[in-house]
N, C-alpha and C positions, 0 to 999 in steps of 0.2 A: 534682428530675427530673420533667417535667409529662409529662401521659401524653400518648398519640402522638397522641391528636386533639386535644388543647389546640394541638399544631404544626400541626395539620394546618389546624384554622381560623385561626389568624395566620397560615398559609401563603396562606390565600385570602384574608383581606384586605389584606396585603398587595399582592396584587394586584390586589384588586377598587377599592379605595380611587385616589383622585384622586392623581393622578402617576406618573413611574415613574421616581421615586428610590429608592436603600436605605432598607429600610422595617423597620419592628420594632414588633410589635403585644405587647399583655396584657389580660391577659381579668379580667374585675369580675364582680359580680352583677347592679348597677343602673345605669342611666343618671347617676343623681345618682353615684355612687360613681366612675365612669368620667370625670365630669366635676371631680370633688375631686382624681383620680389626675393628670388631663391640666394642672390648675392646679400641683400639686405637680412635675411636670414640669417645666414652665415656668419654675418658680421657680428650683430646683436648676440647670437647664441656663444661666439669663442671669444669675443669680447677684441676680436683683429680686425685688421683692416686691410691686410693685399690679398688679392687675388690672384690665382695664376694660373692663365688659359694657352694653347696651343698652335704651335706652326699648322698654317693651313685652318683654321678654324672660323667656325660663323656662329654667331650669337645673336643678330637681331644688328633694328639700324637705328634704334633710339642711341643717345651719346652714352652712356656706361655700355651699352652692347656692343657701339662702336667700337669703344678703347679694347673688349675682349674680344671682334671679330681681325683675323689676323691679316685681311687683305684691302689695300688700299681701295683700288679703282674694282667694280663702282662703288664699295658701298662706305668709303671713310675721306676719301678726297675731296680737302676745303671744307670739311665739314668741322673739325676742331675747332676749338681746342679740346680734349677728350678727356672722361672724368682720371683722376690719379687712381695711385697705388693698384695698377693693374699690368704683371709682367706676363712675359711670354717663354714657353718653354719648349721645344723640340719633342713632337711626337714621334707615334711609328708609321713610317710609308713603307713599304715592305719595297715597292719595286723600286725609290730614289734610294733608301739609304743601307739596305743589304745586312739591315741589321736585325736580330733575335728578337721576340719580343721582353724577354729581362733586359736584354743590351740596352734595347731601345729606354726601358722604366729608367736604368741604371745612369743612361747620361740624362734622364730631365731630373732626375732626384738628385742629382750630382750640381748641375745648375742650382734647379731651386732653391739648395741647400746655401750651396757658397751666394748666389745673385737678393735672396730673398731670407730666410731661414726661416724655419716653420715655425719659431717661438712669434713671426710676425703675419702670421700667415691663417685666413680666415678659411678658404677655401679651395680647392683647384677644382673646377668647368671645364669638360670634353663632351664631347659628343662620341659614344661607344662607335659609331663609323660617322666619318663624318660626314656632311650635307655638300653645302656648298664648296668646301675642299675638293671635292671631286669623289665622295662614295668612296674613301682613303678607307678600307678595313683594315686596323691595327695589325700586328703579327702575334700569334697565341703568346698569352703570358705575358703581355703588357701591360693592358687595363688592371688586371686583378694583383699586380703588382705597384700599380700605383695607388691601387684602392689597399691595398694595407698597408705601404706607406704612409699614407695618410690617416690612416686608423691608430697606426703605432703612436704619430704626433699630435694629435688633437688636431687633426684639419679635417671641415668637410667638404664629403666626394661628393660633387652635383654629376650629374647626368643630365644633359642637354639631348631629351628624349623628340623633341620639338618635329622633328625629319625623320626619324629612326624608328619614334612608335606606333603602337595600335599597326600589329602583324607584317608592317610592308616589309622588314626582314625576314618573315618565315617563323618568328618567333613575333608575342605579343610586342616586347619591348627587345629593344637588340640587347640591352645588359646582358638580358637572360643568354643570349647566344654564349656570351664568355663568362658567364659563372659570375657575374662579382653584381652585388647588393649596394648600388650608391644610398646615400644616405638622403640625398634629396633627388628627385626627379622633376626636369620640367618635360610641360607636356604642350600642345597644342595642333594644329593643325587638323589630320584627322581624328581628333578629341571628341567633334561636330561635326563630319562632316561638310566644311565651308563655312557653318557660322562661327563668329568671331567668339571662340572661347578657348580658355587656356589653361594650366593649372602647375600648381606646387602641392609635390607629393612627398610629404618625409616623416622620419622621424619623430612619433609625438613629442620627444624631448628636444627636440630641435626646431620645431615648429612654435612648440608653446613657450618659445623665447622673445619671441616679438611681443610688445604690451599692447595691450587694447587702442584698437584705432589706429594702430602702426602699419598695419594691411588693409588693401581695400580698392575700393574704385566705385565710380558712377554705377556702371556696368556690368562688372565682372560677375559671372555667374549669374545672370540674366537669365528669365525662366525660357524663352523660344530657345537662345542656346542651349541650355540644360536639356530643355524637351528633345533636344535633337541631338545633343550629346548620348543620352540614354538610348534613345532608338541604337544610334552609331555601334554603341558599345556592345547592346544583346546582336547585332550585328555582325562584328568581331568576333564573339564568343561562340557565336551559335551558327553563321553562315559560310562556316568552314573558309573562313579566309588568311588565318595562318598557313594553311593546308595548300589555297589557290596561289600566295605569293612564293611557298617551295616548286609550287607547279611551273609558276614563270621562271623561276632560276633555272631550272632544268630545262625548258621550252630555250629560253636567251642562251646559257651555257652553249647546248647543243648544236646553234646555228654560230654562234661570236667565236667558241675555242676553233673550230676547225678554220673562220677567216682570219684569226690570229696567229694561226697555224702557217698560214701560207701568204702574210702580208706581211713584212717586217714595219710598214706605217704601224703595225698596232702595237705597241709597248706592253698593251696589259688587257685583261679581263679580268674584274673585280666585282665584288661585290656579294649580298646576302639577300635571299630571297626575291622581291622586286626592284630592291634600292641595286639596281647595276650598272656599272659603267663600261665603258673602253676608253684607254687612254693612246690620242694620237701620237705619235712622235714623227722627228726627224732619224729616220733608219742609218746614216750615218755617222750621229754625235747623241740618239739616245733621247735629244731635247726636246720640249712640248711644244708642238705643231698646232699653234693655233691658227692657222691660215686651212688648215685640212678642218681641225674642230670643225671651223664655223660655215665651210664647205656640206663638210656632210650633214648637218645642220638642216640648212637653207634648203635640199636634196631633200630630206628627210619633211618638210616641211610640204614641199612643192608634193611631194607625195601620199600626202595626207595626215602624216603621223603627226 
């Protein structure tokens, strides 16, 4: 029996979340934990077992988020052996790989299909831009082509909302930015505000595939996170802060396009609403300058940021 505000915030994400299908939400501690639950989902409800996550992608640092986060150092080095049947597929970078975003759907369904095939295939997990990749914004027409590929073959689309939602792109959820309805969403971070709470948002038909006591935790959905999940949320809805992170795009845009303009170090300006990045490079070979990164960094530090 969950207390009344455990309902009350799956009551709002249900509605806040991308679609307006039957919906059925559960509440975690962490992002990683939210991401292990929405895999286990998956599994249970197609009756498969791989999964298939992304160049450049971050998942969490428990051992299944490990094997779908796609970068060694820090967050997977000496840490294996990492759970199986979890492959990896070529996203879209728009400034490394010069490609469309169909092009881009074209060669990871091209993969998937020959490396994995979808008769074996529970789910594919992205993050609609992603986090720790570097605030990589797909190129239009990627996501929503991979999201009905995966509709055509009975595979579910998770959305790794963890970094991306609750407004910091200018939208509630970045899905929404590109049109397409994942069939589960995880959520976390600013969920609360800071307290440890997290959630799976999907599908009532997909959700109400796991059996009794198959989900859960000590924790999860704890009433002071919940209380403060709920503030967070009428928060979001009401304190014009989708509105304020289009405000920083424009504010950042306005001062980074013109230094990108006349710095060949800068490679890129990217990014959606608050989630912005610049991408340093080496101005003779194009390559990622992480020596300048962690330069302007330690600058930006010293100076209060």
């Amino acid at each position: 029996s969950p207390y009344e505000s455990y309902i009350a915030v799956a009551e709002a994400l249900n509605r806040l979340t991308p679609g307006d299908h039957d919906k059925k939400s559960a509440l975690f501690n962490s992002g990683a934990e939210a991401v292990e639950n929405a895999v286990k989902i998956a599994r249970k409800y197609t009756g498969k077992q791989a999964i298939v996550a992304f160049d450049h992608g971050y998942h969490g640092r428990t051992n299944l988020t490990m094997a779908l986060t796609a970068k060694s150092m820090p967050y997977k080095s000496g840490f294996g052996p990492f759970a199986p049947e979890v492959y990896r597929a070529p996203g879209s970078y728009p400034l490394r790989d010069g490609l469309s975003g169909p092009d881009a759907a074209a060669r990871a369904i091209t993969l998937i299909d020959k490396q994995v095939g979808a008769d074996n295939l529970a789910a594919v997990i992205i993050e609609p831009i992603q986090g720790e990749g570097g605030f990589i914004v797909p190129a239009d027409g990627f996501l929503p082509a991979i999201a009905d590929w995966c509709r055509a073959n009975g595979v579910v689309f998770i959305a790794d909302e963890v970094q991306s939602g609750f407004a910091r792109t200018g939208a509630m959820f970045a899905s929404d930015l590109f049109g397409i309805v994942p069939d589960l969403v995880t959520t976390a971070k600013g969920i609360a505000a800071g307290m440890p709470l997290a959630a799976v948002t999907g599908r009532a038909e997909i959700m109400d595939a796991a059996h009794v006591g198959g989900l859960g935790g000590t924790y999860g959905g704890n009433p002071v996170a919940c209380a403060a999940a709920l503030a967070a949320l009428e928060a979001f809805e009401n304190d014009g802060l989708v509105e304020r992170a289009q405000q920083i795009e424009q504010l950042l845009r306005g001062r980074l396009e013109p230094l990108a303009a006349a710095d060949p170090r800068i490679g890129e300006v990217r990014g959606r609403g608050a989630m912005m990045a610049m991408e340093f490079v080496d101005p003779e070979t194009g390559a990622p300058d992480a020596t300048l990164t962690a330069a302007v960094a330690k600058s930006a530090i010293a100076e209060g940021v």
